[in-house]
BAMAR-331338 format. One record per residue: residue in three letters; x negated, y, z of N, C-alpha, C, O in turn. Coordinates in steps of 0.2 Angstrom, whole numbers, plus 5000, padded with zeros to 4 digits. Layout:
BEGIN
ALAXYZXYZXYZXYZ...
***
This chain:
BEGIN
UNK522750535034522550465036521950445031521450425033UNK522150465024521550435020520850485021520250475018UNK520850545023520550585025519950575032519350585033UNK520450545037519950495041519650445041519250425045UNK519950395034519550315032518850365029518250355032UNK519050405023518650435020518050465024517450465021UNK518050495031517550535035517350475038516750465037UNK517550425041517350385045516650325040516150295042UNK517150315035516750295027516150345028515650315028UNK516050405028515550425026514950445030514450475029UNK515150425037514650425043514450385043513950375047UNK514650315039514350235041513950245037513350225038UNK514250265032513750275024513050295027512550265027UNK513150345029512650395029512250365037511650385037UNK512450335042512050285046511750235042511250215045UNK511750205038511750155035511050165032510550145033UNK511250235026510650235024509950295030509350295029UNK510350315035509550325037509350255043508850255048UNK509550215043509450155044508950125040508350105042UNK509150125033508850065026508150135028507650115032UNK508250205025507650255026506950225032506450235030UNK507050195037506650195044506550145041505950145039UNK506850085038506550005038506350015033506149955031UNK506150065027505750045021504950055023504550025019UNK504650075029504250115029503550045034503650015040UNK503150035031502749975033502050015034501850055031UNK501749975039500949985039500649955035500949935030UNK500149955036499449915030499549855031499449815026UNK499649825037499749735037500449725037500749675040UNK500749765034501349735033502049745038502649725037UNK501949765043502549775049502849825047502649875043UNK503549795051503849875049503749915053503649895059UNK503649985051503350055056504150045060504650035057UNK504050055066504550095072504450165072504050195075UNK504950205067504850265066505650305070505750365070UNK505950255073506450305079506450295085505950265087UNK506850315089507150315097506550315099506650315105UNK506050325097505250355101504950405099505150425093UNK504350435104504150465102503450445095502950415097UNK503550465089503050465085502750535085502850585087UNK501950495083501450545082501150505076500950445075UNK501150575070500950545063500350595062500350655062UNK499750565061498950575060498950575053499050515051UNK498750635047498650635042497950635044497650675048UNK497450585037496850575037496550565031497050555027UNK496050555028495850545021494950505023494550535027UNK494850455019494050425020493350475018492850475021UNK493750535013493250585012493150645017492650685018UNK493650635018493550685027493250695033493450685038UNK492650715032492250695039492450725045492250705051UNK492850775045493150775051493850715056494050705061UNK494150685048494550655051494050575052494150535056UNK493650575049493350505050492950515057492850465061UNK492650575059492550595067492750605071492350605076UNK493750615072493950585075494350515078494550505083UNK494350485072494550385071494250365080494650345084UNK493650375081493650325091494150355094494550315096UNK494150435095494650455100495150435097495450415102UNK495650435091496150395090496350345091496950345094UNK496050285089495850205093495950225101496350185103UNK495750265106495750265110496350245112496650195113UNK496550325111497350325111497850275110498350255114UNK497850255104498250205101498350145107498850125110UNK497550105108497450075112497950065120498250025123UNK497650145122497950155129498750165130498950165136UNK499050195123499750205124500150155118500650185116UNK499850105115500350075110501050035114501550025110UNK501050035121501649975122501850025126502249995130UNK501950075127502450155131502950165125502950135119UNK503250225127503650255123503450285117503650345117UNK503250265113502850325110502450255105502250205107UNK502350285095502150255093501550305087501650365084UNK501050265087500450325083500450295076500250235076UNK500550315072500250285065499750325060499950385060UNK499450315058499050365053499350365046499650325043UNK499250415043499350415034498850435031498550485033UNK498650395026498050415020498550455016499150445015UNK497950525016498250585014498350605006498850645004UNK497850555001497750524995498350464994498650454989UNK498550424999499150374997498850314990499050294985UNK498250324995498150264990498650204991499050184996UNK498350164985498650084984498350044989497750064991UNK498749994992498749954997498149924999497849925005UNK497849894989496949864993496649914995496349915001UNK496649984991496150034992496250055003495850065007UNK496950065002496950075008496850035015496650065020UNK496849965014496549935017495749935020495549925026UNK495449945013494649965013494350025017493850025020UNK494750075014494750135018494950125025494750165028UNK495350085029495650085036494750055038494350085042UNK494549995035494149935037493449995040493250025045UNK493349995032492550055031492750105037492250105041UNK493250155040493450215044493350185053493250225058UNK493550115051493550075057494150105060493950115066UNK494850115058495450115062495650065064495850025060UNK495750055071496050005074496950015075497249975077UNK497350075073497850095073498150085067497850095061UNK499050075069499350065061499150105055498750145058UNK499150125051499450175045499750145041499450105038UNK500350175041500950185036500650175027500150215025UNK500850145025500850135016501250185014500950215009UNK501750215016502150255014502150345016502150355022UNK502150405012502050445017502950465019503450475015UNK502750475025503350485027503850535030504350535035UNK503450605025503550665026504350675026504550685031UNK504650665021505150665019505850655025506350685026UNK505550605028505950585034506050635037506650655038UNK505650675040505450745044505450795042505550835046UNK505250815033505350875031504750925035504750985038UNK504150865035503450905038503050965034502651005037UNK503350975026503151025024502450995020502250935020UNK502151065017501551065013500851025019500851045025UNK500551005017499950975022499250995017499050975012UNK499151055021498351085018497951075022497351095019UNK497851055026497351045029497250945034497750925037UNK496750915034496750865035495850875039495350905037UNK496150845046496550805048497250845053497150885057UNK497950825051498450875054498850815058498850755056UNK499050825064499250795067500150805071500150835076UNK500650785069501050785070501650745075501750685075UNK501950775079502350745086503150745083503550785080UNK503250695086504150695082504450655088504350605090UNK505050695091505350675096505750615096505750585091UNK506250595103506550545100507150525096507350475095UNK507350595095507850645090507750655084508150675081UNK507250645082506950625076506650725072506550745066UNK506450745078506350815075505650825076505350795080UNK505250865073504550875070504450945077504651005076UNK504250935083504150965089503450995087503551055085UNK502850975086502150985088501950995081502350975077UNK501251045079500750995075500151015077500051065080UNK499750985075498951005079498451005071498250955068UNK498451045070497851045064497051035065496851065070UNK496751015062496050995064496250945071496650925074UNK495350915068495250845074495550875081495550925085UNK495850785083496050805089495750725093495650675091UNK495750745101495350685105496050655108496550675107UNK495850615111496350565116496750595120497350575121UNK496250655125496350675129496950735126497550735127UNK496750775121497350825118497950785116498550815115UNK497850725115498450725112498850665118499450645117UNK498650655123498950625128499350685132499950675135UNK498950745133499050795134499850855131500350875135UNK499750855123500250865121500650825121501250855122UNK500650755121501350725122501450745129501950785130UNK501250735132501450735141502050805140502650815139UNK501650835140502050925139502550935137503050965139UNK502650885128503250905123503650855130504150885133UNK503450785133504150755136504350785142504850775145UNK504050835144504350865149504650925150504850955155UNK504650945143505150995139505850955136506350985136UNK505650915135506350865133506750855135507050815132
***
């Protein structure tokens, strides 16, 4: 008996804390990131990057045309900068889509990131399905989502 308070104790425990883990995680103004029960697409980027600063339109696009579906896009500075700096960098980059203040590898266990811009799909399972290294357009990544949900 004390054997199943103690299991039962240790699945609330352990719900709990990946519970608090998903609500620590904020964009740049402040919201909390929706980082479960959807499909996430996490864009690593950095302001010295000119590949990833050449793809920011087709990202916005994206972001744009699928923010209110199933599915949520957030960017991360690859550097993690502090808050003002990263704001600056969002402003100057001209992203109109969240990014996360936090990186939130950890959550997904994404591994080493050498190369930027890397782009990342994470199911609603919370498993690291895709990643697409080098820029990517509206259309590729509309594309790859479409595919991983119809493998789902």
């Amino acid at each position: 008996m004390k054997l199943k308070f103690f299991l039962v104790g240790l699945f609330l425990s352990f719900s709990l804390f990946l519970t608090n883990a998903f609500a620590l995680f904020y964009d740049a103004s402040g919201h909390n990131a929706q980082l479960s029960n959807k499909w996430v697409i996490i864009n690593y980027w950095a302001d010295w990057c000119d590949s990833c600063l050449s793809e920011v339109s087709e990202l916005n696009h994206f972001y744009s045309h699928n923010h209110d579906k199933n599915v949520v896009f957030y960017g991360v500075n690859y550097d993690q900068l502090p808050i003002d700096g990263l704001k600056i960098a969002i402003k100057n980059a001209g992203i109109s889509f969240p990014v996360l203040q936090l990186d939130p590898n950890s959550l997904w266990d994404l591994g080493q990131i050498d190369v930027i811009p890397t782009t990342f799909f994470i199911n609603p399972n919370g498993q690291m399905v895709k990643k697409i290294v080098g820029p990517s357009t509206e259309k590729v990544i509309a594309k790859t989502l479409h595919e991983l949900e119809l493998q789902a």
